[in-house]
C-alpha positions in Angstrom: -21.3 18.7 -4.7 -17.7 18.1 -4.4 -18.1 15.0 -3.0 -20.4 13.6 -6.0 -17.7 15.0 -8.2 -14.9 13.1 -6.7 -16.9 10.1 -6.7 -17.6 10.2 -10.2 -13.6 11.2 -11.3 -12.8 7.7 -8.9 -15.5 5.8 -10.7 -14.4 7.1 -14.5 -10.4 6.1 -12.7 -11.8 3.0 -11.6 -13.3 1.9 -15.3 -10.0 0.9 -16.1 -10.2 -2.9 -16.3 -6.7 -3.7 -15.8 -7.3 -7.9 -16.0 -9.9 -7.6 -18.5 -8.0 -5.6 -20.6 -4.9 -7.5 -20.4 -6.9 -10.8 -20.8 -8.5 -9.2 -24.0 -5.2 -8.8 -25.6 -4.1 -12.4 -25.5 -7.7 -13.2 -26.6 -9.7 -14.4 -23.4 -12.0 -12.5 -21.2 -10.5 -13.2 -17.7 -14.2 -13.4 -16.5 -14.8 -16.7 -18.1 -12.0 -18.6 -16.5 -10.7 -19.4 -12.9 -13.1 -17.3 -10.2 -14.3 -15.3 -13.1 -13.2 -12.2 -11.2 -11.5 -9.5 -12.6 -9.0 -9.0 -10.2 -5.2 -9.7 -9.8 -5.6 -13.2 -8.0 -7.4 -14.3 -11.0 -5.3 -13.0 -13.8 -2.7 -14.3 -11.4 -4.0 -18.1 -11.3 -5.1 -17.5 -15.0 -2.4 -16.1 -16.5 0.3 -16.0 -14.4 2.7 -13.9 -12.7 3.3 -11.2 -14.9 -0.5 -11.0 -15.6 -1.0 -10.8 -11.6 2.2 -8.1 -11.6 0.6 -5.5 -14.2 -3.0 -6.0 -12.7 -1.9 -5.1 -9.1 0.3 -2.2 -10.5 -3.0 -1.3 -12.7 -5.2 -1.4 -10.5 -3.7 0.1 -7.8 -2.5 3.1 -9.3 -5.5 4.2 -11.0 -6.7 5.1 -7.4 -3.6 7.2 -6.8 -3.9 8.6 -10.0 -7.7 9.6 -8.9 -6.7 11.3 -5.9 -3.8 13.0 -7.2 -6.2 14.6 -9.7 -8.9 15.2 -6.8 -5.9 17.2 -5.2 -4.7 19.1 -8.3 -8.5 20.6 -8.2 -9.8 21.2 -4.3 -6.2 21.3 -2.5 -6.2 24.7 -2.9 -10.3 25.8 -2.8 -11.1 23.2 0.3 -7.4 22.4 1.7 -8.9 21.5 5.1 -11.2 18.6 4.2 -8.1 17.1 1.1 -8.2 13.8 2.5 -11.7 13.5 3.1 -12.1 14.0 -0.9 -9.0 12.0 -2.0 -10.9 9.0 0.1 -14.2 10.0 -1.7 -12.1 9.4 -5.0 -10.8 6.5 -3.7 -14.4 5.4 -3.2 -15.3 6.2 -6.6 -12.2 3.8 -8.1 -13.2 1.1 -6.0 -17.3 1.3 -7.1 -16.1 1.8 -11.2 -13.3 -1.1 -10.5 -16.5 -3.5 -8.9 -19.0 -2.5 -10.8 -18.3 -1.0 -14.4 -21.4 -0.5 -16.2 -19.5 -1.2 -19.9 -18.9 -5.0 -18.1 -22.5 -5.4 -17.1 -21.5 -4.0 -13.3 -19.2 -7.4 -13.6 -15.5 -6.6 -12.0 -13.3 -7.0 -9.7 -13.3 -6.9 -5.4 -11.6 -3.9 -5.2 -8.6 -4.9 -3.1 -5.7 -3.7 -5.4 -7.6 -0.3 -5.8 -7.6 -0.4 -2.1 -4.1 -0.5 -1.8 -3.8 2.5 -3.9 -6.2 4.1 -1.3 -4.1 3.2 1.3 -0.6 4.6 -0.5 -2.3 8.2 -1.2 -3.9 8.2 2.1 -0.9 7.5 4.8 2.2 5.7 3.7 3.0 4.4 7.9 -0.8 2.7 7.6 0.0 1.2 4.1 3.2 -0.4 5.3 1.6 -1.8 8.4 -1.3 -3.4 5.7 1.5 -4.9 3.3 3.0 -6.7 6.3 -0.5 -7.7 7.9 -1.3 -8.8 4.0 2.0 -10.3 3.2 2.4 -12.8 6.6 -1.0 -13.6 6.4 -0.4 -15.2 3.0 2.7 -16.6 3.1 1.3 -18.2 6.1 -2.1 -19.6 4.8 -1.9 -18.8 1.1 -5.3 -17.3 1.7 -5.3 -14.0 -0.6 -8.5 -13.2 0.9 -8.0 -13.7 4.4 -5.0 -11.1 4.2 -7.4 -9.1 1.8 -10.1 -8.8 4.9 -7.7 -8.2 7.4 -6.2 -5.1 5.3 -9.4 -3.8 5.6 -9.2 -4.4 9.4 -6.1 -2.5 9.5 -7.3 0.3 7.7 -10.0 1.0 9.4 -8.7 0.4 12.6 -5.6 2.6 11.5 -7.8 5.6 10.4 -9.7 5.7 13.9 -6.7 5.9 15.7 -5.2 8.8 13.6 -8.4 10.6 13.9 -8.5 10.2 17.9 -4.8 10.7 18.1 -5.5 14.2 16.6 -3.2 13.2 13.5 -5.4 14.6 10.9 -4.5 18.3 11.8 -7.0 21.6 10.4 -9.8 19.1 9.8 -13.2 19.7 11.7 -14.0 16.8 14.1 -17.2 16.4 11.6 -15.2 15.5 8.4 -12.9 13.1 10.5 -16.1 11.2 11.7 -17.0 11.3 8.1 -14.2 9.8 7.1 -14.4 7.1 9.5 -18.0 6.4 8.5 -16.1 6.0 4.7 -13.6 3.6 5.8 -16.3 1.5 7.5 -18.8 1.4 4.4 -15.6 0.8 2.1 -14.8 -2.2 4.6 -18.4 -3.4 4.6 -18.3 -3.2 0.7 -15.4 -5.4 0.4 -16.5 -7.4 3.2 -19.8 -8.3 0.7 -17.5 -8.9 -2.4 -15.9 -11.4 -0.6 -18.5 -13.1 1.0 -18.3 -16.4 -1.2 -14.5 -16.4 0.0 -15.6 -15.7 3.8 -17.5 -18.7 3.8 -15.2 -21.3 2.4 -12.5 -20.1 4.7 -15.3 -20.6 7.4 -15.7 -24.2 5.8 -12.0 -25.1 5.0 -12.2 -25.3 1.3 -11.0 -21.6 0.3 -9.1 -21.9 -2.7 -4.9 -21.5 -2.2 -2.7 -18.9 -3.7 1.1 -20.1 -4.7 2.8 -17.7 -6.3 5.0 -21.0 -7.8 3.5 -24.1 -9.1 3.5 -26.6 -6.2 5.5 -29.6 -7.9 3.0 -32.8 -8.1 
């Protein structure tokens, strides 16, 4: 029952359109332009930087804004499986940021919510990410190349936490269970990004500057 109940404050969390919303208000619906995702590279190519600025920062924190209220109500009641239900949250975000049923189940990949998983969960394994993330773009210019490979570091980094006995007073049952919901995340973003995975596999992904290359 908690679980369900953490998924469901995540998913009400995750309804927050940040794009959409910031695209309504100078009069567009960011779905009907660029990669009509609602996302931050899009508002990014779309509208610019400041649009791709607010959107990360959006979207990101209204997953650490679900945990932290996940934590205000079981930290105290069910202190030895916290993290377990703050990545349950996280979860929730992630589904309500994808697929928010007042959009027609039409939203974004998730990734920015991610990193707000990844700065409630563990700040050592979200500064690993932002450097995996971060040379992995300014190398290719490929936001979702470094998007994938975050995923690969988060999962990655979780499993070794667990086995180097880093998640301290929780059962061996809720840290499997917690791998099993870093891997279905991954698989989740993994399927968002599908179209992506195969025009990198082709050579024609699409390019991210964050200036205007000069003509």
């Amino acid at each position: 029952m908690e679980r369900i109940l953490c998924v469901l404050i995540g998913y009400i969390c995750g309804l927050f359109q940040t794009s959409y919303l910031y695209g309504k208000v100078h009069g567009i619906d960011i779905r009907n332009y660029g990669s009509g995702n609602a996302g931050t590279t899009n508002a990014l190519r779309t509208l610019g930087a400041k649009a791709g600025a607010i959107t990360l920062l959006g979207d990101c924190f209204k997953c650490v804004i679900a945990v932290v209220i996940v934590h205000l109500i079981f930290r105290k009641s069910h202190p030895e499986m916290i993290r377990l239900l703050g990545m349950y949250a996280a979860a929730g975000t992630i589904l309500g940021h994808n697929f928010p049923f007042y959009l027609n189940f039409k939203g974004g990949k998730g990734i920015a919510a991610t990193a707000g998983l990844l700065l409630s969960f563990d700040l050592r394994l979200t500064l690993v990410a932002a450097i995996v993330f971060l040379a992995v773009f300014f190398l290719t210019h490929y936001v979702s190349l470094g998007s994938l490979l975050v995923y690969v570091v988060f999962v990655a980094g979780i499993i070794i936490m667990g086995q180097n006995g880093q998640f301290t007073g929780m059962s061996q049952a809720n840290i499997y269970e917690m791998y099993v919901l870093a891997i279905v995340l991954a698989i989740l973003a993994y399927y968002k990004h599908w179209p992506n995975i195969l025009r990198l596999i082709h050579g024609n992904e699409n390019k991210t500057y964050l200036k205007k290359k000069k003509a």
